[in-house]
VEXTOR-440023 format. One record per residue (C-alpha): residue in three letters; chain; x, y, z. Coordinates in nm, 3 decimals. Example, Ala and Ser with C-alpha at 12.3 -4.5 7.8 and 13.67 -1.06 7.14 Angstrom:
+---------+--------+---------+---------+---------+
! residuo ! cadena !      c1 !      c2 !      c3 !
+---------+--------+---------+---------+---------+
!     ala !      A !   1.230 !  -0.450 !   0.780 !
!     ser !      A !   1.367 !  -0.106 !   0.714 !
+---------+--------+---------+---------+---------+
//
This chain:
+---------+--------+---------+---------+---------+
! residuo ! cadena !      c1 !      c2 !      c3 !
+---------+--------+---------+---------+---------+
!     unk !      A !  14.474 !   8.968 !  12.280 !
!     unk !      A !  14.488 !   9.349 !  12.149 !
!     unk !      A !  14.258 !   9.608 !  12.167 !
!     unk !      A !  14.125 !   9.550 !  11.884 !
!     unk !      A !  14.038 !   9.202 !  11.897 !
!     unk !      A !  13.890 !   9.308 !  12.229 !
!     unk !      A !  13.667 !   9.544 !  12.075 !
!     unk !      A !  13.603 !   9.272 !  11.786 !
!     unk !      A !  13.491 !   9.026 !  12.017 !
!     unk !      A !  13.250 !   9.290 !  12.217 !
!     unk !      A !  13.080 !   9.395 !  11.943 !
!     unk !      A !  13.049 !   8.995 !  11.782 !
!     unk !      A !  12.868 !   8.901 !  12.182 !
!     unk !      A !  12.664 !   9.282 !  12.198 !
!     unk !      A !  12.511 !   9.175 !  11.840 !
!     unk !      A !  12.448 !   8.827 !  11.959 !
!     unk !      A !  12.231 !   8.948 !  12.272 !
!     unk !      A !  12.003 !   9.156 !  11.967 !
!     unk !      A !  11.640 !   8.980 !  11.949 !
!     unk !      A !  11.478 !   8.984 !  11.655 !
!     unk !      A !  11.111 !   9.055 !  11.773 !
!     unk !      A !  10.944 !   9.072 !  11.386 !
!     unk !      A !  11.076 !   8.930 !  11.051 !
!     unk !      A !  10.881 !   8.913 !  10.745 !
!     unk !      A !  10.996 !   8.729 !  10.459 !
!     unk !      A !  10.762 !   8.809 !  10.092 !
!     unk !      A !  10.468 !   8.882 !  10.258 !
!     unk !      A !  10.170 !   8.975 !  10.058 !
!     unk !      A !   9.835 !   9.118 !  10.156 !
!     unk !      A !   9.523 !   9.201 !  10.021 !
!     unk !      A !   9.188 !   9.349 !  10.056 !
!     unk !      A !   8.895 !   9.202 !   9.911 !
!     unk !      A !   8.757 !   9.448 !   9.632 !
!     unk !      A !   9.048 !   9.679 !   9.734 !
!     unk !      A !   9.372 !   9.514 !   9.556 !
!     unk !      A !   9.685 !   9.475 !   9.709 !
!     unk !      A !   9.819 !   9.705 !   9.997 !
!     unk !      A !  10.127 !   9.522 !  10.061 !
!     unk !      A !  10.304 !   9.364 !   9.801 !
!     unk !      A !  10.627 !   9.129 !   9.869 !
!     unk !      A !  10.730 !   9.360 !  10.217 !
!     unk !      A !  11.057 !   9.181 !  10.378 !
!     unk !      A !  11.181 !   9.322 !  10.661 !
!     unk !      A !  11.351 !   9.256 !  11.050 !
!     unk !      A !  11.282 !   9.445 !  11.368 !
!     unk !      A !  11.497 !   9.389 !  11.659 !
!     unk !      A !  11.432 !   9.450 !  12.019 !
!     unk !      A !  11.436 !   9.780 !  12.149 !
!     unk !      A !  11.450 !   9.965 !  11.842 !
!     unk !      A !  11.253 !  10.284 !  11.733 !
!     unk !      A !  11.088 !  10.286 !  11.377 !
!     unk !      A !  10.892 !  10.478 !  11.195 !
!     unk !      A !  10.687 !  10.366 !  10.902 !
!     unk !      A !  10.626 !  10.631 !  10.626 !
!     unk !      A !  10.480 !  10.656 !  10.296 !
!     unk !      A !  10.129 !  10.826 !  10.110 !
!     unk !      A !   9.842 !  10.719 !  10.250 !
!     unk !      A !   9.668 !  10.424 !  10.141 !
!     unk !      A !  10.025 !  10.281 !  10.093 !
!     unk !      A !  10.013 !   9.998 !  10.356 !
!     unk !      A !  10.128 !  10.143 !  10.651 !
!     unk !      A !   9.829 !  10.103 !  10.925 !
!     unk !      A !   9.792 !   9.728 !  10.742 !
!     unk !      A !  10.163 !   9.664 !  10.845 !
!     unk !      A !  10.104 !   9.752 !  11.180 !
!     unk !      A !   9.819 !   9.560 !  11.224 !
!     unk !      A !   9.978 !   9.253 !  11.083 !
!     unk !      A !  10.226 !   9.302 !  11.346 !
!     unk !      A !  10.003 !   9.367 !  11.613 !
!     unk !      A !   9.819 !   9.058 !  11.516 !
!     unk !      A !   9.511 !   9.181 !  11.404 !
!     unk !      A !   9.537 !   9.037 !  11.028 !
!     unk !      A !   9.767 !   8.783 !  10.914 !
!     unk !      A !   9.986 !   8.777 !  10.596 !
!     unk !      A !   9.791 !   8.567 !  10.290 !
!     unk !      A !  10.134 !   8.533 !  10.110 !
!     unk !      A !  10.477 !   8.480 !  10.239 !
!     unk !      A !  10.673 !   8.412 !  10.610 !
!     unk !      A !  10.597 !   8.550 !  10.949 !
!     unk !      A !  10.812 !   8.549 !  11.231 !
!     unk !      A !  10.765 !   8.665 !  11.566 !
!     unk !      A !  11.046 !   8.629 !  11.865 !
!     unk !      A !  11.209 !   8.347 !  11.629 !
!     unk !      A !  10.874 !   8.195 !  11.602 !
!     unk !      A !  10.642 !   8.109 !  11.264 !
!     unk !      A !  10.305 !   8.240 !  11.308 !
!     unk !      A !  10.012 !   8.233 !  11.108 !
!     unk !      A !   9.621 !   8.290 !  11.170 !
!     unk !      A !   9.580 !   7.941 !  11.314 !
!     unk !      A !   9.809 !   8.007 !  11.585 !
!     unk !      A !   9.581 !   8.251 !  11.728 !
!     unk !      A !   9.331 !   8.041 !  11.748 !
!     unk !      A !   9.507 !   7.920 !  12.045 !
!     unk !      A !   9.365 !   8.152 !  12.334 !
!     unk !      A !   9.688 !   8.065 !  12.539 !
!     unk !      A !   9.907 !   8.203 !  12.272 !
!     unk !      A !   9.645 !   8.501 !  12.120 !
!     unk !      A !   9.676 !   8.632 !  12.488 !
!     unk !      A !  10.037 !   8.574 !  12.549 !
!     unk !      A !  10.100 !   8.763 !  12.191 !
!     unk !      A !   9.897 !   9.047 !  12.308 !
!     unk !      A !  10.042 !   9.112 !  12.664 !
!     unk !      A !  10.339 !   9.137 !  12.481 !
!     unk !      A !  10.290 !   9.366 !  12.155 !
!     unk !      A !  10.064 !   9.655 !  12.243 !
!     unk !      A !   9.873 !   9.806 !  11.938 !
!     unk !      A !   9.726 !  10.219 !  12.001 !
!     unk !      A !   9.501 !  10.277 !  11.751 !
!     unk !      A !   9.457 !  10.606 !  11.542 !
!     unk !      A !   9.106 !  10.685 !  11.647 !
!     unk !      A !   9.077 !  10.633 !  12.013 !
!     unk !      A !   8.743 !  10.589 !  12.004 !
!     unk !      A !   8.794 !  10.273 !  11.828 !
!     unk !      A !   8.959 !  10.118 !  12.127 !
!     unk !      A !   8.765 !  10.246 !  12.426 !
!     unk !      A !   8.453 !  10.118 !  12.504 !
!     unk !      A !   8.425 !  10.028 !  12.889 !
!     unk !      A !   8.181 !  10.278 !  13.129 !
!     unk !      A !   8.425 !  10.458 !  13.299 !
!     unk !      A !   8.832 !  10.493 !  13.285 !
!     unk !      A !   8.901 !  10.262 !  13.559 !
!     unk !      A !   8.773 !  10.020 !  13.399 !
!     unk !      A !   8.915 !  10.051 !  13.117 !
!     unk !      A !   9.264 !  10.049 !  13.213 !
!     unk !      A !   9.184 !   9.750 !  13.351 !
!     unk !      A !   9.023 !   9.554 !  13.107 !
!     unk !      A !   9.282 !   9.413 !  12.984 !
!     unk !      A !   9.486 !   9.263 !  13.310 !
!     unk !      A !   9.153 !   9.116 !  13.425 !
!     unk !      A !   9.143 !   8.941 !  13.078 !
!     unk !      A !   9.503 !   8.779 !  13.148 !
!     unk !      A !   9.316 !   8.620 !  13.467 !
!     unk !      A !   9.565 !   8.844 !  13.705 !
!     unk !      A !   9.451 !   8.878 !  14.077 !
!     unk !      A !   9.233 !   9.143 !  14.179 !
!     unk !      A !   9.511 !   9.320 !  14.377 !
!     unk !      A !   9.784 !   9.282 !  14.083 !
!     unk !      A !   9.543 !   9.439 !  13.844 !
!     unk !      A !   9.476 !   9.724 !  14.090 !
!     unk !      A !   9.816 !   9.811 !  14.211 !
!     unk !      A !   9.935 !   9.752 !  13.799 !
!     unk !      A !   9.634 !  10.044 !  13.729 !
!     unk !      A !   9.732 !  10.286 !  13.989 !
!     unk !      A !  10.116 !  10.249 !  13.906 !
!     unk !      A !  10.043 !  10.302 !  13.537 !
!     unk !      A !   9.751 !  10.613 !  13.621 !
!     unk !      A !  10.014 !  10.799 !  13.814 !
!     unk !      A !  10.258 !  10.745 !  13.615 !
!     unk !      A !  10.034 !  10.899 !  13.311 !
!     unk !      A !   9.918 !  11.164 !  13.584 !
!     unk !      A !   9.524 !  11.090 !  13.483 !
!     unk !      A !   9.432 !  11.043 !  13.839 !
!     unk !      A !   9.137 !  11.321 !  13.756 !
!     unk !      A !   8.962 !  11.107 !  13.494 !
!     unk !      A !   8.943 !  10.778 !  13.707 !
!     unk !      A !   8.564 !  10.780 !  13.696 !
!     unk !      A !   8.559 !  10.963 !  13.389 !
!     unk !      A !   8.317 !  10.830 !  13.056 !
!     unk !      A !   8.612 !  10.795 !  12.821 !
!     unk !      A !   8.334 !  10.861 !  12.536 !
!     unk !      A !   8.276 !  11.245 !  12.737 !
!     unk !      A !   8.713 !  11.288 !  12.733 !
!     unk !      A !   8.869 !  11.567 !  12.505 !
!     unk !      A !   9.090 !  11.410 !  12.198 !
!     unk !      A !   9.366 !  11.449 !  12.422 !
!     unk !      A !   9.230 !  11.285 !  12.765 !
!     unk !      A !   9.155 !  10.942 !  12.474 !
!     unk !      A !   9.469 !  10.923 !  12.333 !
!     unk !      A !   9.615 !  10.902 !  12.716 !
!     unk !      A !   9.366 !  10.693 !  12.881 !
!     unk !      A !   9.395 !  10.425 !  12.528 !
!     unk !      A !   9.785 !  10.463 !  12.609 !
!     unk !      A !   9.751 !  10.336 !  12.961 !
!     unk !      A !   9.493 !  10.066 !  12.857 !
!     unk !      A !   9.843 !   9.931 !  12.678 !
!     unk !      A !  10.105 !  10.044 !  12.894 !
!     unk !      A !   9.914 !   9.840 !  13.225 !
!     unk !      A !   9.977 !   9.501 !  13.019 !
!     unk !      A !  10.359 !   9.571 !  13.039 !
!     unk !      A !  10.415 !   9.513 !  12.640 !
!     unk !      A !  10.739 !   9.459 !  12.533 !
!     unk !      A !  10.664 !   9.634 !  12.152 !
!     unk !      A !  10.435 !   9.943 !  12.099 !
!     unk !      A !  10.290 !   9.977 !  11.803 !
!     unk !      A !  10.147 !  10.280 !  11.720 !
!     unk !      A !   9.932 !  10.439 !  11.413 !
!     unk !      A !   9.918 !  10.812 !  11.339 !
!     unk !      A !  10.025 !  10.898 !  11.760 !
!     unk !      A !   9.989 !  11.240 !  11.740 !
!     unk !      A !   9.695 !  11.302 !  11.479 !
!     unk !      A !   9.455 !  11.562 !  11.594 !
!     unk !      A !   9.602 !  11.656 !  11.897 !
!     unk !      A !   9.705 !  11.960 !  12.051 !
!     unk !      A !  10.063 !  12.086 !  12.033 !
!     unk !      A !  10.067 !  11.999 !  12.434 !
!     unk !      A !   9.961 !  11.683 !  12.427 !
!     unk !      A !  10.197 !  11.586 !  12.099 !
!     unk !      A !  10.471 !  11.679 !  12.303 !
!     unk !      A !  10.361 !  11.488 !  12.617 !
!     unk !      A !  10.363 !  11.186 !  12.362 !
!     unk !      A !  10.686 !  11.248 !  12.205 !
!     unk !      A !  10.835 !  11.279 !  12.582 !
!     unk !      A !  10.641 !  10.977 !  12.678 !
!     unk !      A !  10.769 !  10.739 !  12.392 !
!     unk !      A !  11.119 !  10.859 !  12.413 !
!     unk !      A !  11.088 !  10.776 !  12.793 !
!     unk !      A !  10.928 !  10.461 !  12.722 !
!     unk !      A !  11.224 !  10.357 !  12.457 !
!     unk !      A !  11.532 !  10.441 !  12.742 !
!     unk !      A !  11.346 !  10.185 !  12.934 !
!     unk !      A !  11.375 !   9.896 !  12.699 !
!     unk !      A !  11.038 !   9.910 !  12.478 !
!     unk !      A !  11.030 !   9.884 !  12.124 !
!     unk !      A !  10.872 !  10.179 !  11.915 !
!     unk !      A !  10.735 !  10.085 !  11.584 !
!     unk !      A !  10.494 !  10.431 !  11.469 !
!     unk !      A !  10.321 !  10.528 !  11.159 !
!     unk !      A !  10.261 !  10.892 !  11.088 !
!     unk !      A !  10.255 !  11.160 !  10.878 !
!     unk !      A !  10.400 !  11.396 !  11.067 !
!     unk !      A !  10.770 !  11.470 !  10.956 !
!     unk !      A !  10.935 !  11.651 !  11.183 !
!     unk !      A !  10.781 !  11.423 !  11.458 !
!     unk !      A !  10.954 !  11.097 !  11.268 !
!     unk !      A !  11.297 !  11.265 !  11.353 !
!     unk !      A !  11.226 !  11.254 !  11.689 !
!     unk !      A !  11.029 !  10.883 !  11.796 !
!     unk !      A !  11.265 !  10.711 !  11.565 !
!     unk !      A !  11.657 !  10.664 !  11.446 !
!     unk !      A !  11.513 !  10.378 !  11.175 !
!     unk !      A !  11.253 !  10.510 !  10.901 !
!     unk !      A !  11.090 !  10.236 !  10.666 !
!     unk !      A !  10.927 !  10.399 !  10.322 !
!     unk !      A !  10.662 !  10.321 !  10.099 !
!     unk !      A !  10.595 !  10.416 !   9.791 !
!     unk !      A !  10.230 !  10.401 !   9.645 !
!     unk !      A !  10.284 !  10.072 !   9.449 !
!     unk !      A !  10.256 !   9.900 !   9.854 !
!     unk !      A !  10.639 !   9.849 !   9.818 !
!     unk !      A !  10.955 !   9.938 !  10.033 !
!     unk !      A !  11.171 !  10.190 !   9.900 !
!     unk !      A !  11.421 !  10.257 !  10.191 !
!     unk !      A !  11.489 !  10.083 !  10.515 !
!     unk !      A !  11.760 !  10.327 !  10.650 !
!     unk !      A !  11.870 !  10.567 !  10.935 !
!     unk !      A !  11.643 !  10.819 !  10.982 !
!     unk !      A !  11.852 !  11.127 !  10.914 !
!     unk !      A !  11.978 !  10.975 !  10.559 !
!     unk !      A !  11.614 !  10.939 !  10.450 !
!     unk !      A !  11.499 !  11.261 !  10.488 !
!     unk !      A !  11.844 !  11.390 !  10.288 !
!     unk !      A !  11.717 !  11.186 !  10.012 !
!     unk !      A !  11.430 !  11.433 !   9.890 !
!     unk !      A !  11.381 !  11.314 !   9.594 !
!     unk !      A !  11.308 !  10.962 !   9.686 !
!     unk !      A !  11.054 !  11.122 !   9.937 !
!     unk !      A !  10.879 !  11.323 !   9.678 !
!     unk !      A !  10.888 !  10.991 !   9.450 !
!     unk !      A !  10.663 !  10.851 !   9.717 !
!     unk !      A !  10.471 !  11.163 !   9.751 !
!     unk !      A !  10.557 !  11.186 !  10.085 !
!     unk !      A !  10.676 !  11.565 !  10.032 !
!     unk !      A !  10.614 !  11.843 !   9.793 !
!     unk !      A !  10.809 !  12.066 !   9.611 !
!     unk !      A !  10.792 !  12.323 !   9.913 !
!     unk !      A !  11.007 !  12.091 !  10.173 !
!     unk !      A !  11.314 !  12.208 !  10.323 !
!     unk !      A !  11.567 !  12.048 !  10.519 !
!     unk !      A !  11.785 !  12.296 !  10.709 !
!     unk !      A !  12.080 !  12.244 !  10.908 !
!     unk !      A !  12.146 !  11.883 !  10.799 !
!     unk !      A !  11.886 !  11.819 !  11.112 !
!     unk !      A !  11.585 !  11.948 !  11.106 !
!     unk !      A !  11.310 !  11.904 !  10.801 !
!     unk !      A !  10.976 !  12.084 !  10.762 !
!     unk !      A !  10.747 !  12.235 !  10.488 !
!     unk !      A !  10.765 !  12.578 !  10.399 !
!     unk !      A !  10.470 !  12.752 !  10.245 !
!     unk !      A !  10.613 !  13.028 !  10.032 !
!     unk !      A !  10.461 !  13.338 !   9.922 !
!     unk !      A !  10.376 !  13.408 !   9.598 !
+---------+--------+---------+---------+---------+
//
């Protein structure tokens, strides 16, 4: 056998051991009142991947996510998730609603939408106690995942009393204590401080060596070239325009101003980095 049947057959068995964890096949979804925010949206996502989902807002973005993270379900079209159909009626199963949650982890935007227990503790963990885990699992899983965060000062903390900041962390561990598999994330880094942005970015990058899959929605640009190597577009008719590498997208300007996802002020210099540039007039 030569080398290059070698590397032939390596590559053939490396692509073999890729999971798909999402696939959607036509899959349509609307709002009452509202119209259609996602309109015939096909797509894969394989295991331990990093993705970014882009487009105008009011596109479809945070509705793909939450389809995803199993918070709506698809009216038209296929849903697959780990090689399985599923549909709203499968989460009516408790047994499989909590085994689909331990494993996809959804952060929302606004973390005040997803604390709501008295103190931080608690809320980190919420959600182990609601897998029926031992008292000692779900303490030693909180204290592993609170150092690891280095939020050992707001333990007793209200999470209502935190700075933006101090949220977005404490909603991060609330996830990160399940163990997920998939992260799903909407708008990671909106309204925070430059610090704290960069402690996510660092985080996420950290958390993708490891194994995790990184599907985020945002609007910040120059962010997207750093959480993710795969960028998914919208445009504002709810429909996919690109499914490519990162770093080809955002040489493609004119498709990104065609989803008014730029203006005529972006720059891309260096063939790596992108940004707007306010001129002076």
């Amino acid at each position: 056998m030569n080398n290059d049947q070698v590397q032939s057959r390596a590559q053939v068995e490396a692509q073999a051991q890729v999971q798909s964890v999402f696939k959607l096949n036509n899959v349509t979804y609307a709002y009452p009142n509202e119209g259609t925010v996602l309109r015939d949206i096909s797509l894969e996502i394989n295991q331990g991947e990093k993705i970014s989902i882009l487009g105008a807002n009011g596109c479809g973005k945070s509705t793909l996510l939450k389809i995803l993270a199993g918070l709506l379900y698809p009216q038209e079209g296929e849903f697959s998730v780990f090689g399985e159909a599923t549909n709203e009626k499968k989460f009516m199963d408790d047994k499989f609603a909590k085994n689909y949650h331990r494993r996809i982890g959804f952060i929302f935007q606004h973390s005040d939408v997803q604390l709501f227990c008295s103190n931080v503790e608690e809320e980190i963990a919420f959600g182990p106690l609601q897998l029926g885990l031992a008292d000692s699992v779900v303490r030693q899983r909180m204290n592993d995942v609170i150092n690891m965060l280095n939020i050992e000062h707001l333990k007793s903390k209200t999470p209502f009393k935190l700075s933006g900041g101090e949220k977005k962390k404490v909603a991060i561990a609330s996830i990160l204590v399940m163990n997920p598999e998939i992260l799903i994330l909407d708008e990671p880094t909106n309204e925070l401080d430059p610090r704290t942005q960069r402690w996510i970015v660092e985080l996420l990058m950290n958390l993708n060596k490891a194994g995790k899959t990184l599907i985020s929605s945002t609007h910040n640009l120059e962010l997207v070239q750093e959480i993710s190597n795969r960028s998914i577009l919208f445009d504002e008719n709810h429909k996919i325009v690109a499914d490519c590498p990162t770093n080809t997208l955002f040489e493609n300007i004119e498709l990104l101003k065609s989803a008014n996802l730029v203006d005529d002020f972006y720059h891309r210099h260096g063939g790596e980095h992108s940004h707007f540039h306010i001129h002076n007039f």
